[in-house]
N, C-alpha and C positions, 0 to 999 in steps of 0.2 A: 244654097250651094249644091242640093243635091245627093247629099249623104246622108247614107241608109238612116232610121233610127230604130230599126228592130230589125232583125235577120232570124230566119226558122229555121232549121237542119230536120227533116225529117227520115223515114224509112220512105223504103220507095214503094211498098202496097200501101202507104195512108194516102187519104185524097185531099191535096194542096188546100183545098178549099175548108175545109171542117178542119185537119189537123192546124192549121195556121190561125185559127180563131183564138189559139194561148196567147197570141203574140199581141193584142190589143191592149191586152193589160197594162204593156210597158210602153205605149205610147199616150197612156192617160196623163202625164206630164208635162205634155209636149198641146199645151191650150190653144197656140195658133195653127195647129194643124187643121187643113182645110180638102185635102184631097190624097186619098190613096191610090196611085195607081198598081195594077195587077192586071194578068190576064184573063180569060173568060174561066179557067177553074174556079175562080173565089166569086162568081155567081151564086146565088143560093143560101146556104144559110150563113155564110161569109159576109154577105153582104148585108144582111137582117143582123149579125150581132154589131156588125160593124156603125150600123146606124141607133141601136140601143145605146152602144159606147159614147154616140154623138163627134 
């Protein structure tokens, strides 16, 4: 369907990409999740926790 399953609100000097790594926690629930899309911010170490996470 397309609906969100985590949303981040942050300050606007943190950088998308690092401060949005909390948010993975709360999609460890969610076993047939298969693909995140994001922009080129969550490059980097985003995307290194994001594959520890699996």
């Amino acid at each position: 369907m397309g609906l969100p399953l985590a949303i981040g609100v942050s300050t606007a000097y943190c950088h998308d990409g690092i401060e949005d790594i909390e948010l993975l926690w709360k999609l460890e629930p969610f076993d047939r999740l298969a693909l995140i899309c994001a922009h080129k911010a969550y490059r980097g170490e985003f995307t290194v926790a994001a594959e520890l996470y699996g």
